[in-house]
mmCIF file of the N, C-alpha and C atoms, coordinates in Angstrom:
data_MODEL
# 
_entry.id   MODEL 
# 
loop_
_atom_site.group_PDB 
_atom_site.id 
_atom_site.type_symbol 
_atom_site.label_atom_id 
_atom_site.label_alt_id 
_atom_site.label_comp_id 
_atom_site.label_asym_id 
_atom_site.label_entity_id 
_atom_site.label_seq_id 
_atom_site.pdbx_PDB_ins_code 
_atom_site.Cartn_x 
_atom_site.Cartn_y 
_atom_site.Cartn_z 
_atom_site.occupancy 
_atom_site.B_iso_or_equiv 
_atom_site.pdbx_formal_charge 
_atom_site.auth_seq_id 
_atom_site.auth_comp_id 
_atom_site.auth_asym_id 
_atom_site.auth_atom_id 
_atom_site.pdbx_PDB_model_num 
ATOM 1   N N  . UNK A 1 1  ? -1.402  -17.463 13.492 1.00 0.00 ? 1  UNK A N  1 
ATOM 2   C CA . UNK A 1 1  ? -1.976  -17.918 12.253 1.00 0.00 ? 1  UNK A CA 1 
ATOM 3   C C  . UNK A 1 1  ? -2.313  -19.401 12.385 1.00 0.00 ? 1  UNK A C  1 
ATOM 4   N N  . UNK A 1 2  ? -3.145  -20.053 11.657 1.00 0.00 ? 2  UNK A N  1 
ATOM 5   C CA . UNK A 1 2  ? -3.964  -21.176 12.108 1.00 0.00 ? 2  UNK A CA 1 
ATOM 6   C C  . UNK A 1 2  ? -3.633  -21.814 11.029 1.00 0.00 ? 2  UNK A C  1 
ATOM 7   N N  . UNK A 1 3  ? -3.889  -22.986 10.904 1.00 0.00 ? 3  UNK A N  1 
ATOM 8   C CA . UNK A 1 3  ? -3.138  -24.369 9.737  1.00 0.00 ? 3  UNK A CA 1 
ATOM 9   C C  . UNK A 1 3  ? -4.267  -24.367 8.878  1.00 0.00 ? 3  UNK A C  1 
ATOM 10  N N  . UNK A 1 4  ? -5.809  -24.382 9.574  1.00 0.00 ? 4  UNK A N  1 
ATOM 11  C CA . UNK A 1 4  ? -6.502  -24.647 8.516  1.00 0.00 ? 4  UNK A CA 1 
ATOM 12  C C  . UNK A 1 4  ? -6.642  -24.037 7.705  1.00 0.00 ? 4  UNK A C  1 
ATOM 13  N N  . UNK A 1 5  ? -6.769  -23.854 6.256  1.00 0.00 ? 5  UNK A N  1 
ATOM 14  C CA . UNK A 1 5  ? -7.358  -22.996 5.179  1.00 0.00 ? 5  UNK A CA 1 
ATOM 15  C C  . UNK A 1 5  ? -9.100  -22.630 4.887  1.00 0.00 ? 5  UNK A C  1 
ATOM 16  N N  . UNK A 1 6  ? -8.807  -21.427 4.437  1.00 0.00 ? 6  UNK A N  1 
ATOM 17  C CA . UNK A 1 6  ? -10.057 -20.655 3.995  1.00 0.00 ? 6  UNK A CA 1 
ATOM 18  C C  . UNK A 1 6  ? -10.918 -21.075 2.771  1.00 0.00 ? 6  UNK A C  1 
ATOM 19  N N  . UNK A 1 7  ? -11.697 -21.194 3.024  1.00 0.00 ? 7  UNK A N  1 
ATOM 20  C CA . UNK A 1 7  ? -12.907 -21.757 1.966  1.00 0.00 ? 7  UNK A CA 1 
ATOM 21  C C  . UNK A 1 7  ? -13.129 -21.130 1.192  1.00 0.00 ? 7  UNK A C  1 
ATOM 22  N N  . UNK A 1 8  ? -12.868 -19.798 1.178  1.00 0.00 ? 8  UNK A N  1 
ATOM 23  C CA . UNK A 1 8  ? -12.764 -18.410 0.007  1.00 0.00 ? 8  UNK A CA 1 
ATOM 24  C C  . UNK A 1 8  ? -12.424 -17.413 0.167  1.00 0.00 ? 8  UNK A C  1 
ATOM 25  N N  . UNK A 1 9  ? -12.973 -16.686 -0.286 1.00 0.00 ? 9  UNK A N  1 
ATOM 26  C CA . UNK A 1 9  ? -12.159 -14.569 -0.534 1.00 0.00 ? 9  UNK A CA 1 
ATOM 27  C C  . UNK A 1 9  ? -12.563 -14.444 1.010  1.00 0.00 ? 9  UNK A C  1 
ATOM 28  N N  . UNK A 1 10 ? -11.963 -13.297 1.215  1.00 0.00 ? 10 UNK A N  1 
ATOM 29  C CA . UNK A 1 10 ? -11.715 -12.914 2.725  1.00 0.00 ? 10 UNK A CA 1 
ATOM 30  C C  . UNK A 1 10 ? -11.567 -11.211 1.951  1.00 0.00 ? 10 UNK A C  1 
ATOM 31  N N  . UNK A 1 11 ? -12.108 -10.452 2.976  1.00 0.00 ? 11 UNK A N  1 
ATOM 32  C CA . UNK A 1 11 ? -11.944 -8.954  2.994  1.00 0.00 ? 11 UNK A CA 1 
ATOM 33  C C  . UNK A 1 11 ? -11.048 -8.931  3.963  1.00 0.00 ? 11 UNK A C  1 
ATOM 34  N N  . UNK A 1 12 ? -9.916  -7.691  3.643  1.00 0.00 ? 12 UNK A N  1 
ATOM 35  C CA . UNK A 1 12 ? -8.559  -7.497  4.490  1.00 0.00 ? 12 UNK A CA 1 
ATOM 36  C C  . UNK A 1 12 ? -8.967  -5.852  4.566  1.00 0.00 ? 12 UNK A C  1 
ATOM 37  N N  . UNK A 1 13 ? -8.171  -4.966  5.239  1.00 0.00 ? 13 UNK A N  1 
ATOM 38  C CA . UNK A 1 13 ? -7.738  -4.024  5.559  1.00 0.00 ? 13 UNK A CA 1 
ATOM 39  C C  . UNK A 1 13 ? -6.636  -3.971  6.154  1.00 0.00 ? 13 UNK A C  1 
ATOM 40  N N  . UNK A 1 14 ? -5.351  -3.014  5.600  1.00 0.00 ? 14 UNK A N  1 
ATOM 41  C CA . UNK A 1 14 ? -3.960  -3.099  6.040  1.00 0.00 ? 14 UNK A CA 1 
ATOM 42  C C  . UNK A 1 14 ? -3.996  -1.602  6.330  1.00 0.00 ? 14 UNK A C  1 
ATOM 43  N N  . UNK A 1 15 ? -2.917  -1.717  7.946  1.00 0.00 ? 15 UNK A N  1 
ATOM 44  C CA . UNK A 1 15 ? -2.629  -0.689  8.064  1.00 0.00 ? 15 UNK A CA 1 
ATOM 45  C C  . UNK A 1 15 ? -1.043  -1.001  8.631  1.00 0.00 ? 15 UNK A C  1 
ATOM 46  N N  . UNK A 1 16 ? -0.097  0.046   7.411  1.00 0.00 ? 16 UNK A N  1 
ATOM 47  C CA . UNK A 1 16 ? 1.418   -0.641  7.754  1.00 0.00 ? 16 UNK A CA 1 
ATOM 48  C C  . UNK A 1 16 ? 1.915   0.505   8.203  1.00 0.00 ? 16 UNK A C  1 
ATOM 49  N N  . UNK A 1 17 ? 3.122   0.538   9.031  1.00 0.00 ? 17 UNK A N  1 
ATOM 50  C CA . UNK A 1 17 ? 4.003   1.421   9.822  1.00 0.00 ? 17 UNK A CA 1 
ATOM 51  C C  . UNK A 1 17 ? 5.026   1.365   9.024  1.00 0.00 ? 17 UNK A C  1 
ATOM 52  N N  . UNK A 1 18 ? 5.262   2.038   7.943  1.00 0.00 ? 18 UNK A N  1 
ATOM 53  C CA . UNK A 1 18 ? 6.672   1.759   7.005  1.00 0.00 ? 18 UNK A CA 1 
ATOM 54  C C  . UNK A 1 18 ? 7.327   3.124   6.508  1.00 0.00 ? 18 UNK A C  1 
ATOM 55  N N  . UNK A 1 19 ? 8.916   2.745   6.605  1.00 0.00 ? 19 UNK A N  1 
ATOM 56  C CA . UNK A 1 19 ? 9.740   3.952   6.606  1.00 0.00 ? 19 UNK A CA 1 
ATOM 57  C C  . UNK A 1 19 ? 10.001  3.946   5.131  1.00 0.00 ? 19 UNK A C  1 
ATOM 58  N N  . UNK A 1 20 ? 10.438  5.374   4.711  1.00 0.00 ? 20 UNK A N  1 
ATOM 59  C CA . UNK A 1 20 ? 10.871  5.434   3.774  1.00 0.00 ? 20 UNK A CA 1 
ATOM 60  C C  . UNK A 1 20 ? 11.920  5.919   3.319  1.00 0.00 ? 20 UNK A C  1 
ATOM 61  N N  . UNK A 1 21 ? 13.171  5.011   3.061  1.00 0.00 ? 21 UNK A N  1 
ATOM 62  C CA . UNK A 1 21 ? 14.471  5.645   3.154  1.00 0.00 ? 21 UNK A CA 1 
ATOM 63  C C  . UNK A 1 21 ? 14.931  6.635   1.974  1.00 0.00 ? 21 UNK A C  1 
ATOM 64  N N  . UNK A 1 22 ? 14.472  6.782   0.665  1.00 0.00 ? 22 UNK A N  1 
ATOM 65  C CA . UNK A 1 22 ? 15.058  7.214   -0.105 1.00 0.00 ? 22 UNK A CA 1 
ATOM 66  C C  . UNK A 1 22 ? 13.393  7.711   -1.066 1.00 0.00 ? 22 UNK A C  1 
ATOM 67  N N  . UNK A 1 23 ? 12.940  8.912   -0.510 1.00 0.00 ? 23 UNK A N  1 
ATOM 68  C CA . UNK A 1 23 ? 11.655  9.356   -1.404 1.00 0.00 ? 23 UNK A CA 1 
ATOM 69  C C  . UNK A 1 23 ? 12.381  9.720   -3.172 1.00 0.00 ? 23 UNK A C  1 
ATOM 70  N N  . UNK A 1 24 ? 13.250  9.341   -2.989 1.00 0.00 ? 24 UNK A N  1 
ATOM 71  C CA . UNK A 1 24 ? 13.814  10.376  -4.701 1.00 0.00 ? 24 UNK A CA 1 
ATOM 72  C C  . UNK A 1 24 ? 13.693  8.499   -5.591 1.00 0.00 ? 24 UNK A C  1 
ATOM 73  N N  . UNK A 1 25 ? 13.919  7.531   -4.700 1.00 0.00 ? 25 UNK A N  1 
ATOM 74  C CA . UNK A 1 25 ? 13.899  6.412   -4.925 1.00 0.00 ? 25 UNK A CA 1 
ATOM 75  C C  . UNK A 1 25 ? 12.500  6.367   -6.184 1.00 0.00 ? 25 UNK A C  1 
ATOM 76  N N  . UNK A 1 26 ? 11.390  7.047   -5.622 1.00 0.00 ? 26 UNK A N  1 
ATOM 77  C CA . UNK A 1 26 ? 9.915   6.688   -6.207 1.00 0.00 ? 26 UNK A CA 1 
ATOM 78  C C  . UNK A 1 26 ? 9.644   7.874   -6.651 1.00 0.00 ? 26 UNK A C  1 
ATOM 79  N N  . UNK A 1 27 ? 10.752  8.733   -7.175 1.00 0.00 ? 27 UNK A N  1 
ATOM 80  C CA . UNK A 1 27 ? 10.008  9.805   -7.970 1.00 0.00 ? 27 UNK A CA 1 
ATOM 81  C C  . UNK A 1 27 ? 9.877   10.878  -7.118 1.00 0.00 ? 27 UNK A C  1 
ATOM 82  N N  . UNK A 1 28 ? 9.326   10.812  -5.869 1.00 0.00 ? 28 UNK A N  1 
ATOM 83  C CA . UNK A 1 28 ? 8.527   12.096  -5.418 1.00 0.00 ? 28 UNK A CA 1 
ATOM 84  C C  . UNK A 1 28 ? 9.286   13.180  -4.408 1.00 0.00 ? 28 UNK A C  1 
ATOM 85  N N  . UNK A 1 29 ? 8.797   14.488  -5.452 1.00 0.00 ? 29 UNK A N  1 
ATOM 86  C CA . UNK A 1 29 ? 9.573   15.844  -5.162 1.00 0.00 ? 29 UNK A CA 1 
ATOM 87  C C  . UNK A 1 29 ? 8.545   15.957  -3.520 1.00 0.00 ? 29 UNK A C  1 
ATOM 88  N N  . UNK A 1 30 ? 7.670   16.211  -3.326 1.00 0.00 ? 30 UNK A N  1 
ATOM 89  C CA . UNK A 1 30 ? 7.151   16.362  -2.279 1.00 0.00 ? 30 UNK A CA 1 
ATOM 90  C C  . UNK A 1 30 ? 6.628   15.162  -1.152 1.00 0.00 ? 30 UNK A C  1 
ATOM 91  N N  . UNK A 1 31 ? 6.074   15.553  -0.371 1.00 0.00 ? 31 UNK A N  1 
ATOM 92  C CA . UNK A 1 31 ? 5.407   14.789  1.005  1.00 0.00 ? 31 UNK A CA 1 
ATOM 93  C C  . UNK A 1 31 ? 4.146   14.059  0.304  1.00 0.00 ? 31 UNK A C  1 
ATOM 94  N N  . UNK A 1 32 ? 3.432   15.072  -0.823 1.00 0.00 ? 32 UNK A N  1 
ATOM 95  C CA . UNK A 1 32 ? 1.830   14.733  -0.914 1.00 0.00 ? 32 UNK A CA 1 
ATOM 96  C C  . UNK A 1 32 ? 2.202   13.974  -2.009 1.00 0.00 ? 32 UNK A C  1 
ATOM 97  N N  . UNK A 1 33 ? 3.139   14.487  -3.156 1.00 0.00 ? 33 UNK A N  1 
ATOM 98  C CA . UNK A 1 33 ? 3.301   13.269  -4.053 1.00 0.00 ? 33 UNK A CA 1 
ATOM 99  C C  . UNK A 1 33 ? 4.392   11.848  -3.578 1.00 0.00 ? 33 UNK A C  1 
ATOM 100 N N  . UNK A 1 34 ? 5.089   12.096  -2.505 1.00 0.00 ? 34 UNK A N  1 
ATOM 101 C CA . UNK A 1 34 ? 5.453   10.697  -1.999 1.00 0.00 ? 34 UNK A CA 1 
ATOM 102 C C  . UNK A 1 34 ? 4.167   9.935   -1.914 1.00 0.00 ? 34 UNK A C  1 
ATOM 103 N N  . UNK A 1 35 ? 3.226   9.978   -1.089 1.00 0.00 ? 35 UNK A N  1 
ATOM 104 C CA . UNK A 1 35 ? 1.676   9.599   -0.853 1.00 0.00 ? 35 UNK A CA 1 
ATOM 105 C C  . UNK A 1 35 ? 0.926   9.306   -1.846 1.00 0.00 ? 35 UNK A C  1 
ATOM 106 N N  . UNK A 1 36 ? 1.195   9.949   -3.039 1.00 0.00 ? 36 UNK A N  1 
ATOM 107 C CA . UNK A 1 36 ? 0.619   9.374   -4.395 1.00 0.00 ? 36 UNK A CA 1 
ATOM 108 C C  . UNK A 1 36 ? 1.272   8.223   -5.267 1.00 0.00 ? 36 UNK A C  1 
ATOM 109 N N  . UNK A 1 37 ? 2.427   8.539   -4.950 1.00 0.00 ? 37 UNK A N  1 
ATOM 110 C CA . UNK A 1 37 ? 3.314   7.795   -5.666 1.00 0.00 ? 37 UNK A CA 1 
ATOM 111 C C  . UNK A 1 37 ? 3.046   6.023   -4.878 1.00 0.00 ? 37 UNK A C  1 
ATOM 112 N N  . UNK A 1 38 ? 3.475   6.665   -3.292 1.00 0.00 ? 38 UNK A N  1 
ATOM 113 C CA . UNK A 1 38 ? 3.311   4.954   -2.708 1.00 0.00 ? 38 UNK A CA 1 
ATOM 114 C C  . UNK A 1 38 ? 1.822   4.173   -3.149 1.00 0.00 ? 38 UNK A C  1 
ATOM 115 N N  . UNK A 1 39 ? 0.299   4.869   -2.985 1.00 0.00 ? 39 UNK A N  1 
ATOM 116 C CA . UNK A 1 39 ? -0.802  4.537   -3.265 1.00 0.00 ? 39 UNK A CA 1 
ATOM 117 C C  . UNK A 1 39 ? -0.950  4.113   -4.920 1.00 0.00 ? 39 UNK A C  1 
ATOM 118 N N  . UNK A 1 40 ? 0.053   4.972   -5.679 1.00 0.00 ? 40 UNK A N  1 
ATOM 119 C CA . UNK A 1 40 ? -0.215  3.689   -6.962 1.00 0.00 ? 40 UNK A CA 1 
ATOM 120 C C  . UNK A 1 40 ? 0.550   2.546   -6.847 1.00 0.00 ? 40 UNK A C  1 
ATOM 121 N N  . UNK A 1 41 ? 1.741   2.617   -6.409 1.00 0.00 ? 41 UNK A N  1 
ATOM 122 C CA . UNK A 1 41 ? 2.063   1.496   -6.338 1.00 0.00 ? 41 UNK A CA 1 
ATOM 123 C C  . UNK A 1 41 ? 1.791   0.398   -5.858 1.00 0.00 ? 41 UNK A C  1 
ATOM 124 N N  . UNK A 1 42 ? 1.037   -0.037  -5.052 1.00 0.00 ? 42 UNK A N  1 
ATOM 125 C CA . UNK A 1 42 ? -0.049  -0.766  -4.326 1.00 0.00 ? 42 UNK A CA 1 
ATOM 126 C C  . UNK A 1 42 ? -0.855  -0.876  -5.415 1.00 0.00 ? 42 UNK A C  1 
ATOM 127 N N  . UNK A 1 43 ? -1.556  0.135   -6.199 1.00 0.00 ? 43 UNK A N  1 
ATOM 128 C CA . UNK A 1 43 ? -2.219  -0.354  -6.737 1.00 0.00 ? 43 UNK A CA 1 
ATOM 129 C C  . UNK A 1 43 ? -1.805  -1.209  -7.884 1.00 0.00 ? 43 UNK A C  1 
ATOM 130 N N  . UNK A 1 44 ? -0.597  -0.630  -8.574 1.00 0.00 ? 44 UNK A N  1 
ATOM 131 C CA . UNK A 1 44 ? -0.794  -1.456  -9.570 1.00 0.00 ? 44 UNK A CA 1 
ATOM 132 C C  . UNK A 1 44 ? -0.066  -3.200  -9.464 1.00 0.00 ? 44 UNK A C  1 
ATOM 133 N N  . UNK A 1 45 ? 0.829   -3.459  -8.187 1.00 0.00 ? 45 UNK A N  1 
ATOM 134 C CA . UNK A 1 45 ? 1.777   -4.358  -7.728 1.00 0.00 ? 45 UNK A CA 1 
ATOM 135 C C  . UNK A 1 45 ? 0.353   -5.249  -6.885 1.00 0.00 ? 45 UNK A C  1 
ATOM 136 N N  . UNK A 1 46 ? -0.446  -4.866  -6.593 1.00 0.00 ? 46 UNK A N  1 
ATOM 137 C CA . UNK A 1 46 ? -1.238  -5.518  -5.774 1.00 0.00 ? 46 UNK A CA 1 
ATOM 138 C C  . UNK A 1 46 ? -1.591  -6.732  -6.216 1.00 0.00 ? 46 UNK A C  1 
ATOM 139 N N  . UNK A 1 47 ? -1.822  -7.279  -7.517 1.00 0.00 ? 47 UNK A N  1 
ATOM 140 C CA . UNK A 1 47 ? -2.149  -8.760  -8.253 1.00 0.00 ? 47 UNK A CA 1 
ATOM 141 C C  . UNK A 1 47 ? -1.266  -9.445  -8.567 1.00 0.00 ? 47 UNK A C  1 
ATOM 142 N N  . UNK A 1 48 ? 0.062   -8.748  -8.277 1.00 0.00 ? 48 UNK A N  1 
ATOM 143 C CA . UNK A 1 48 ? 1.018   -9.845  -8.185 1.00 0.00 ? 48 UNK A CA 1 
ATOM 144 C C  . UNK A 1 48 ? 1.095   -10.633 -6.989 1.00 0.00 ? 48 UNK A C  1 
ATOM 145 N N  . UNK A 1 49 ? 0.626   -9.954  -5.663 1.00 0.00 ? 49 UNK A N  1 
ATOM 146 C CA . UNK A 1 49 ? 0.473   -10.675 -4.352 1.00 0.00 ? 49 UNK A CA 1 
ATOM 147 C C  . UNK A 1 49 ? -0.890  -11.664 -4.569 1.00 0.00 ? 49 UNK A C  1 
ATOM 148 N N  . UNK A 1 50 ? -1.665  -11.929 -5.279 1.00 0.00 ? 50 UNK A N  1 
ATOM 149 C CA . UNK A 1 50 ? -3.126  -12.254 -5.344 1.00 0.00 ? 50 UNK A CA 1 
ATOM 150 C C  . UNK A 1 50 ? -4.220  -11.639 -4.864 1.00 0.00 ? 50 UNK A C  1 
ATOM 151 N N  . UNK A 1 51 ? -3.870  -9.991  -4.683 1.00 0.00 ? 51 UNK A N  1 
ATOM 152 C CA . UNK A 1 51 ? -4.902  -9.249  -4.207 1.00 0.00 ? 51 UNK A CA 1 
ATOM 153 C C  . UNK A 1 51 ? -5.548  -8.602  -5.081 1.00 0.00 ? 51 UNK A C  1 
ATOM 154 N N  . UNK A 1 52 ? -7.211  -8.139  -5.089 1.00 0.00 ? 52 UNK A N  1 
ATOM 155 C CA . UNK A 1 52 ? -7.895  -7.653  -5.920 1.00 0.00 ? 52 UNK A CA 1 
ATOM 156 C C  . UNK A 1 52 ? -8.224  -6.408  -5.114 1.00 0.00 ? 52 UNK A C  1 
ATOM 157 N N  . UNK A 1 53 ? -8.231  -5.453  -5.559 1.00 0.00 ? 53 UNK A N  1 
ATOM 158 C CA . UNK A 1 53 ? -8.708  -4.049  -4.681 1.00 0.00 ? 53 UNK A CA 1 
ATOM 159 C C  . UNK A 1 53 ? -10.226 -3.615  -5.108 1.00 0.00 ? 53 UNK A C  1 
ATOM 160 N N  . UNK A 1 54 ? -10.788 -4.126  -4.867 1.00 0.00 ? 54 UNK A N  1 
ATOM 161 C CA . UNK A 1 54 ? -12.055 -4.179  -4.785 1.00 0.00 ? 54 UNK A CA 1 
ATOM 162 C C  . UNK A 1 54 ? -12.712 -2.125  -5.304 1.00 0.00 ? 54 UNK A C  1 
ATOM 163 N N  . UNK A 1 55 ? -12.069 -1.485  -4.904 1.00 0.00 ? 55 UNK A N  1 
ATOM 164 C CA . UNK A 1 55 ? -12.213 0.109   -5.043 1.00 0.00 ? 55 UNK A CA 1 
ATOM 165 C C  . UNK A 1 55 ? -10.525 0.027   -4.976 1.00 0.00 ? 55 UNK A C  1 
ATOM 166 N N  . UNK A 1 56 ? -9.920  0.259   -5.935 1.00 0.00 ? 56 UNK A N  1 
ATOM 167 C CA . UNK A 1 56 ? -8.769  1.160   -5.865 1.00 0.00 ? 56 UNK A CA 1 
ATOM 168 C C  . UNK A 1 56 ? -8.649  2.666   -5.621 1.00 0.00 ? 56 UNK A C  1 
ATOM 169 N N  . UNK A 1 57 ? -9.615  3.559   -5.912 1.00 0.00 ? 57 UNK A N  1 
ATOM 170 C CA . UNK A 1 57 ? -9.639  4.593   -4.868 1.00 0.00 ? 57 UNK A CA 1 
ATOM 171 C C  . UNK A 1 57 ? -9.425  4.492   -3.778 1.00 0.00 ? 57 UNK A C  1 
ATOM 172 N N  . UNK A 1 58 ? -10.152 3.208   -2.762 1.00 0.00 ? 58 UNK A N  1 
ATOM 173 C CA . UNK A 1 58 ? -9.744  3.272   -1.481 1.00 0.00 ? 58 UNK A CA 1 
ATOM 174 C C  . UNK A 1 58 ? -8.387  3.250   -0.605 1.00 0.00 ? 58 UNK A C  1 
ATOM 175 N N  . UNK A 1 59 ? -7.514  2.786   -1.902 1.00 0.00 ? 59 UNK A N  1 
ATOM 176 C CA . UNK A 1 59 ? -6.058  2.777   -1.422 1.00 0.00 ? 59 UNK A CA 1 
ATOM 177 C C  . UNK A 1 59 ? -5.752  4.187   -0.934 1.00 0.00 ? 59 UNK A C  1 
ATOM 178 N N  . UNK A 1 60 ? -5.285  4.750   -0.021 1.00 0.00 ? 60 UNK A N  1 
ATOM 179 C CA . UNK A 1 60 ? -4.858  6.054   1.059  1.00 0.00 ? 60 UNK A CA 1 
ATOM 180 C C  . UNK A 1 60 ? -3.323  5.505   1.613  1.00 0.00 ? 60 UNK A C  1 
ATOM 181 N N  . UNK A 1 61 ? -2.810  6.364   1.224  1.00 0.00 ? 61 UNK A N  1 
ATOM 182 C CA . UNK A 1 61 ? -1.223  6.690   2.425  1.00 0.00 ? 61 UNK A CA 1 
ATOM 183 C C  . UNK A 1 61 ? -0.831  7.885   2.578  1.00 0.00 ? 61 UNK A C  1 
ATOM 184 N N  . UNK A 1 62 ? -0.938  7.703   4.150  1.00 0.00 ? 62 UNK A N  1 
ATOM 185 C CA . UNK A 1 62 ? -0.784  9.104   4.571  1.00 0.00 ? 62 UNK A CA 1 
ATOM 186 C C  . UNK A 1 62 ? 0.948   9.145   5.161  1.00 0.00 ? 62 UNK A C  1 
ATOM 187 N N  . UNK A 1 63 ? 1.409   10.434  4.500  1.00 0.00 ? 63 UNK A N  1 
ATOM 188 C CA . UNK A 1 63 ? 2.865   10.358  4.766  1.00 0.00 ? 63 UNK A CA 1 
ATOM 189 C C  . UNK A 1 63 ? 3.071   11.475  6.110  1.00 0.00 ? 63 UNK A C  1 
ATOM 190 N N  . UNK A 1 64 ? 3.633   10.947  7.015  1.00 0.00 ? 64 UNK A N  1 
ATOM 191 C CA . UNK A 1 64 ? 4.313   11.962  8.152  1.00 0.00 ? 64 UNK A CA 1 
ATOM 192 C C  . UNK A 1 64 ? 5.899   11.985  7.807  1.00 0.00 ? 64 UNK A C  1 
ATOM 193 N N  . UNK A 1 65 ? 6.423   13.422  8.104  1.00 0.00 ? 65 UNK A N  1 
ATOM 194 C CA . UNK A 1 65 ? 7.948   13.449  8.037  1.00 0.00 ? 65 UNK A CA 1 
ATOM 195 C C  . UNK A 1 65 ? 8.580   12.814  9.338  1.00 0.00 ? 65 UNK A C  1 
ATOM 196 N N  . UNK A 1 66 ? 9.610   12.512  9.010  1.00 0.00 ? 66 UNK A N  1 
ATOM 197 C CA . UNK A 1 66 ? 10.495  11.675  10.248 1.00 0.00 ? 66 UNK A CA 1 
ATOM 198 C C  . UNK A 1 66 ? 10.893  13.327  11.003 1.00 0.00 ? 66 UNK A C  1 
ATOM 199 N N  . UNK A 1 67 ? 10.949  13.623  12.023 1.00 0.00 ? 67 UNK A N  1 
ATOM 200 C CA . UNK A 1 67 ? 12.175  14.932  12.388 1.00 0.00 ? 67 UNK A CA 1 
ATOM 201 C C  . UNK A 1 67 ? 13.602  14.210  12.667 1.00 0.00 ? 67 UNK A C  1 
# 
């Protein structure tokens, strides 16, 4: 990461590797609603980081089971 600062908005795309220890934690009975559940949450927590989601549809998480 570099010292100087940005002159303005910047387009991001995140792609995170994150576990999830406790799905009952966020509500969700299944795999597909874990995946719904994490994608609102992003959405709606996202402007507390200073992010604007430009398409909140585009928010996607795709859940794999651990074996």
């Amino acid at each position: 990461m570099s010292d100087s600062q940005g002159s303005g908005p910047v387009h991001l795309t995140v792609d995170a590797d994150v576990r999830v220890t406790d799905p009952r934690r966020l509500g969700a009975a299944s795999t597909a609603d874990l995946s719904d559940r994490l994608a609102e949450l992003i959405r709606r927590h996202a402007w507390e980081a200073g992010l604007e989601l430009t398409d909140p549809q585009a928010v996607r998480v795709e859940v794999t089971p651990i074996a």
